[in-house]
Structures are given as C-alpha cells and as structure tokens.
C-alpha positions as CSV (number, residue, x, y, z in Angstrom):
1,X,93.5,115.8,111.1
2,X,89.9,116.7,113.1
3,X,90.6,113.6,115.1
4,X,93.9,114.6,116.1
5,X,92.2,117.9,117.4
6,X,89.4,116.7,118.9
7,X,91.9,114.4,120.9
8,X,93.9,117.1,122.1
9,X,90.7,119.0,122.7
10,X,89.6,116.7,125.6
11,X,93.1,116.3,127.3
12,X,94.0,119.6,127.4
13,X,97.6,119.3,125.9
14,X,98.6,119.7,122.2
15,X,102.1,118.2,121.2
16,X,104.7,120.4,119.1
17,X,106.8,119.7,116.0
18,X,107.3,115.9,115.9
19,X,106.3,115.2,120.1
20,X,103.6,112.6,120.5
21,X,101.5,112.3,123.8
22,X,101.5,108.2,124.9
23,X,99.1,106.6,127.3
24,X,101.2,103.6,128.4
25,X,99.2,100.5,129.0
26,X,98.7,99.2,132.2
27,X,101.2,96.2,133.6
28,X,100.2,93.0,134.0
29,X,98.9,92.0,137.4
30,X,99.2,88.1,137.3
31,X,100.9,85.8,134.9
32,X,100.1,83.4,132.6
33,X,99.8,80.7,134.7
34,X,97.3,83.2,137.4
35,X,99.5,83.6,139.7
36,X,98.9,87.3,141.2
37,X,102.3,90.0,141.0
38,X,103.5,91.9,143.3
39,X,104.1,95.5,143.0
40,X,107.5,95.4,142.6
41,X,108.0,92.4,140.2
42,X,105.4,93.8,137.6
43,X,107.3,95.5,134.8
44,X,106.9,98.6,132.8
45,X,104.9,98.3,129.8
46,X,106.8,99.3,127.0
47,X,103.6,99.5,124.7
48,X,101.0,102.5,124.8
49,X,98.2,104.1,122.8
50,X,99.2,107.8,121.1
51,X,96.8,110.1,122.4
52,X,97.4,113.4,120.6
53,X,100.5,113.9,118.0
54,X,101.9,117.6,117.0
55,X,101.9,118.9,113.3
56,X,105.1,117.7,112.3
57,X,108.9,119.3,111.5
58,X,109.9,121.8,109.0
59,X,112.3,120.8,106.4
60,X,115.1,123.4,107.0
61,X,116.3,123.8,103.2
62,X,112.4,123.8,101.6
63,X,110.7,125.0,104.6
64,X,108.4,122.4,104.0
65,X,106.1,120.7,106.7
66,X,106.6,116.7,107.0
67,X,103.9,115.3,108.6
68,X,103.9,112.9,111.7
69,X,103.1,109.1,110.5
70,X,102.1,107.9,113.7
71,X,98.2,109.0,114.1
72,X,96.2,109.5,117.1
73,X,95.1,106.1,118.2
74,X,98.2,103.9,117.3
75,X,99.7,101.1,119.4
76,X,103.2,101.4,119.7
77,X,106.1,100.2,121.3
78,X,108.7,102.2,122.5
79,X,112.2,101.6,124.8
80,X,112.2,101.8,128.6
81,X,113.6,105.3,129.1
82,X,111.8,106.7,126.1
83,X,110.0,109.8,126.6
84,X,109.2,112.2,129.7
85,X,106.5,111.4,132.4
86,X,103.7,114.1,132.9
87,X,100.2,113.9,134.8
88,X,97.2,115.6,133.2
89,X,94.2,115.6,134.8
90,X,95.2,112.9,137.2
91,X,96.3,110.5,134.5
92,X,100.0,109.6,133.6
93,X,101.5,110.2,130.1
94,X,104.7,110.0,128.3
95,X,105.5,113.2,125.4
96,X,107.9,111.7,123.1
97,X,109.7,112.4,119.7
98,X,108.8,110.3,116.8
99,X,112.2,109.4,116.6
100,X,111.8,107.4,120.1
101,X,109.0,105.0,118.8
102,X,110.2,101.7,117.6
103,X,107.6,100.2,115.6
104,X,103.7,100.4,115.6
105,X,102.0,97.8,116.4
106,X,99.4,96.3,114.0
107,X,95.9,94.3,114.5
C-alpha cells in the first residue's frame, strides 16, 4: 500500500473509490517493416501503465472496503473511449473505473 502512496505522492493526484490514474503508452511511430507513420495514421494505444489506484468501494450492505486488484505499476489494456483525459504537470493521463479495464497484461 506505501507504493501506492508514494506514487501518488510524486504526481500530485490521488484516485477515489475504485478510479485508477493510467499513463497510456506512447503510439507507434513506424511499422514493422520501418516504414515511418504519419501523425494521423498512428493509432491510439489502448495499453498503459496504472500510475496511482484509489482505496477501493464500500460494500453497501457490510460496509466493508473491497480493495482495488489492479496495483500501481500494472500493464493494462483498456477500450478506446475508456476513461477521461487530464494533464498533470504537463503529462497526459486517463482516470478510469476498474470496471473499464479489460484485462492486465502479464510478463
């Protein structure tokens, strides 16, 4: 749980409930074959590192607390219009429910 602080710490931004803060990864700026893309034909990455993740949600009948299982540093991939774009500290990010994360992404 330190990490997840410590991450916050040094962005600035702490997540609530079950919001995660992504990084997306960068697009791909030639293809396979080295042939350089243009601007407009590189597409969105749909792939990102979690950066800081919020405590969890409270069970409403128990009033229990139900950790996140996505952890700061996970790869995960996510839809195209998951999420909401915000800039901190010059840098772009996506906060998104857990719900919106489709699998993480191992090794």
């Amino acid at each position: 749980m330190a990490k997840d602080k410590s991450a916050s710490a040094n962005i600035g931004f702490r997540p609530l409930h079950d919001k995660i803060l992504v990084k997306r990864d960068e697009a791909e700026t030639k293809t396979a074959s080295g042939l350089f893309l243009p601007e407009k034909a590189k597409e969105t990455p749909k792939t990102g590192t979690v950066q800081a993740v919020g405590t969890g949600t409270v069970n409403h009948e128990t009033g229990n607390l139900i950790p996140l299982s996505i952890k700061t540093g996970d790869k995960v991939l996510f839809s195209s219009y998951s999420g909401t774009e915000i800039k901190l500290n010059g840098q772009e990010f996506l906060v998104m429910s857990e719900d919106e994360v489709l699998a993480v992404i191992e090794g």
